[in-house]
C-alpha positions, 0 to 999 in steps of 0.5 A: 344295507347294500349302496348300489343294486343292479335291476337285472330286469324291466318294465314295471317290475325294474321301475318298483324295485327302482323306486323302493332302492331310493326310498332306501337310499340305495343307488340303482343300474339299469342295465338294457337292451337296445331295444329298452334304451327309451326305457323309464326305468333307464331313464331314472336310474342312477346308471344304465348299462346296455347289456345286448341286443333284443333277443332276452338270450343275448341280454337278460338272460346273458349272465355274464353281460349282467356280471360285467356290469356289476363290475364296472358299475361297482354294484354290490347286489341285484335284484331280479324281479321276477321272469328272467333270472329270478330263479335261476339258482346258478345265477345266485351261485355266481354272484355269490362267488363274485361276493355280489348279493343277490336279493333273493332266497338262498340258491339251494332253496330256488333249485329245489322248488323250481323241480316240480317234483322235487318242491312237491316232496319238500312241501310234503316233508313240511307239511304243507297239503299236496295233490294226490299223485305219482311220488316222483317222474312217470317214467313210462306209460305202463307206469302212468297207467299204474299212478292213473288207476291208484288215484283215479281219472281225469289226471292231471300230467305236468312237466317237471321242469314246467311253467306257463301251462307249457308241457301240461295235458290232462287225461280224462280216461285211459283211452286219452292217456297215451297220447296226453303223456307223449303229447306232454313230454314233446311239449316238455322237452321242446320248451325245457329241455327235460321230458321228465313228467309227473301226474295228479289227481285233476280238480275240476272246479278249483280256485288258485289261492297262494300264500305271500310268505317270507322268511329271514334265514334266522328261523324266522318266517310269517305269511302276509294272508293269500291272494286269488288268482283263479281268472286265467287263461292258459294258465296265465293270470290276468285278475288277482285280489287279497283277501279271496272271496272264497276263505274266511278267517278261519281258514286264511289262519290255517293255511298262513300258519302251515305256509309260515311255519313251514318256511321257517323250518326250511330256513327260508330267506326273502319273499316266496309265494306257496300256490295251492289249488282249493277245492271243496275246502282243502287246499292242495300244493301246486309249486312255490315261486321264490321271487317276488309274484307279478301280483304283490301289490294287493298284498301290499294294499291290504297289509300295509308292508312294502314287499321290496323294502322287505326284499332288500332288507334281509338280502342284506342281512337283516331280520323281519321287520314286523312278526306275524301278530303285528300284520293286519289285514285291512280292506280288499285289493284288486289288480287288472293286468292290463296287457298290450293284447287283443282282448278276445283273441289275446294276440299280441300289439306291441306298436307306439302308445300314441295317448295314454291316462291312467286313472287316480284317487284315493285307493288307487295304484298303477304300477307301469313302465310306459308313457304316451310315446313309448313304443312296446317292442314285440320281444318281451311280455305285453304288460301295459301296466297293473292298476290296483285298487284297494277299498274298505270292502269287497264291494267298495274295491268293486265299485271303484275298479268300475269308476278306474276302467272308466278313466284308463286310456290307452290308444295306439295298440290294442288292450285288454281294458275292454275285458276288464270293463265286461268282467267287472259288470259280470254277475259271476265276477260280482259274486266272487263265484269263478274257479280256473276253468271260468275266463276261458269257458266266458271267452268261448261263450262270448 
């Protein structure tokens, strides 16, 4: 097991892994910008070194910054969360040089799923199900127009190098594609660098179902069941929950086993998550995150598995602690994603949090990094904090989510727990019967 590992992040997420390196023994560095100086995540670790100025380019993202603090802190592996560095595949090729670990899967594997095209191909070649669509980059419009006829309007157009909903445009019919695709590529090239754009079929009413998988490099991998996360908006989830209420066994088995054995052939190392969009019972390969998801604590509700404990384990070498016929899936598990945010418009509030409660009892979690007086700066991601609630059933987590939103205070800036309190009365919501498109047709409705 490593002895020291640097937090090469923030906010709640460093603030877990923190708390999982002590339960393990390991020491921890939290390194921060000026702005975090406060942080709570700095202020529990073991040691924290200031690796820049606000701008995340000038410090999270300075990898040389995070190497020099390696280095003086005598750090034997990070740990970058999820965001930031977390697949930045040159970033695990320089701690390896340096013979730092980097908890995480294997360079080769993070550079192949973070090109769209790229990790559709591999996830075909294993057998995973994908969207119909073009077979690599549309390189002009005669080309899309070609892809658009084969697998028939509205398609769906996506940056390759794309994430968050930035450089994805959908065209309903071919008198719109011209201008989706140019609209596309500048968006593309703008956010990423890369115009480089592929298409697909368009689902209308799909869910967002992703499997939690992980693998320990050996040739071992299981999956730890799916998670719904089709309350978007932008295409930025904002309410996640294990298992959906839109798979039965039968179906949570089929797809966990493809994801599982095909992360096994690929050789797969650490967590990853495989996200599909569902629609009329198939399942459709969107990408596959290879890190740690904002959302794995209502895995860890359900299972029983400690996700970052895992993580560091076979980081450091080790195998899988449990195999596939030992995980059993108990309960329903929602998380909320309360953010600093107007909950209508969405704009972001940073200021000082002048009170602040978080709810408690029996199958309750708050995942956070803030206290009453810390002040959320306007650099960074509004996260307020994840509540996660687990109960014996569906409606059991329902009720007590209810009785959690209730209790949950926050004054100073504004938040979206105004939304959570209007969702969880929602007869739709209390149905389970919401697709990607629900939350923001609701939003425009309201």
């Amino acid at each position: 097991m490593f002895s020291k590992v640097l937090i090469a992040n923030r906010g709640e997420i460093a603030l877990r892994i923190l708390r999982a390196c002590k339960e393990l023994g390991i020491e921890t560095v939290a390194v921060h910008s000026t702005a975090d100086a406060h942080a709570m995540h700095v202020r529990l670790a073991d040691e924290s070194v200031c690796i820049g100025p606000p701008p995340a380019g000038e410090s999270y993202l300075n990898i040389p910054q995070i190497l020099a603090a390696c280095e003086i802190t005598n750090a034997d592996a990070v740990h970058p969360g999820y965001g930031f560095l977390s697949e930045n595949a040159r970033f695990a090729e320089i701690l390896e040089a340096h013979n730092i670990g980097f908890i995480g899967p294997k360079s080769e594997h993070i550079r192949v799923m973070g090109d769209k095209i790229q990790a559709k191909q591999t996830a075909e070649s294993l057998g995973i199900p994908v969207v119909p669509g073009s077979d690599g980059a549309v390189r002009s419009l005669e080309e899309a127009r070609k892809v658009a006829e084969e697998i028939g309007y509205p398609v769906l157009i996506k940056a390759a190098a794309g994430g968050g909903g930035r450089g994805m445009k959908v065209a309903e019919n071919a008198d719109v594609l011209a201008t989706a695709l140019s609209t596309a590529k500048s968006e593309a090239k703008a956010a990423f660098g890369d115009d480089a754009m592929y298409m697909e079929k368009y689902l209308g009413k799909p869910r967002h179902i992703e499997v939690q998988v992980f693998g320990d490099g050996k040739g071992n991998a299981i999956h730890l069941g799916e998670r719904d996360c089709s309350l978007q908006r932008r295409h930025q989830k904002v309410w996640e929950e294990a298992p959906s209420p839109a798979l039965n066994v039968e179906a949570r088995e089929k797809i966990g086993k493809v994801c599982a054995d095909a992360m096994a052939k690929l050789g797969y190392s650490g967590a990853g998550t495989i996200e599909f969009l569902y629609e009329n019972g198939e399942f459709y390969f969107i990408e596959m995150n290879t890190r740690l998801q904002v959302e794995h604590p209502v895995t860890e509700a359900i299972t029983g598995i400690d996700l970052v404990h895992e993580q560091l384990r076979i980081a450091a070498g080790g195998e899988l602690s449990v195999k596939q016929e030992d995980i059993q899936f108990e309960g329903h598990a929602i998380e909320c994603r309360i953010n600093a945010e107007d909950p209508r418009t969405f704009m972001p509030s940073p200021g000082t949090i002048t009170h602040y409660h978080t709810p408690g009892g029996l199958g309750v979690r708050v995942d956070s990094g803030v206290y009453q007086g810390y002040k959320i700066p306007p650099y960074y991601d509004s996260l307020i904090g994840k509540l996660i609630v687990h109960g014996r059933s569906r409606v059991d987590c329902m009720m007590r989510l209810r009785r959690c939103l209730d209790e949950f205070v926050v004054d100073g800036v504004n938040s979206t727990l105004p939304l959570f309190r209007d969702l969880i009365d929602h007869q739709d919501i209390a149905n389970g019967a919401y697709d990607i498109h629900w939350l923001e047709k609701y939003l425009e409705l309201d």
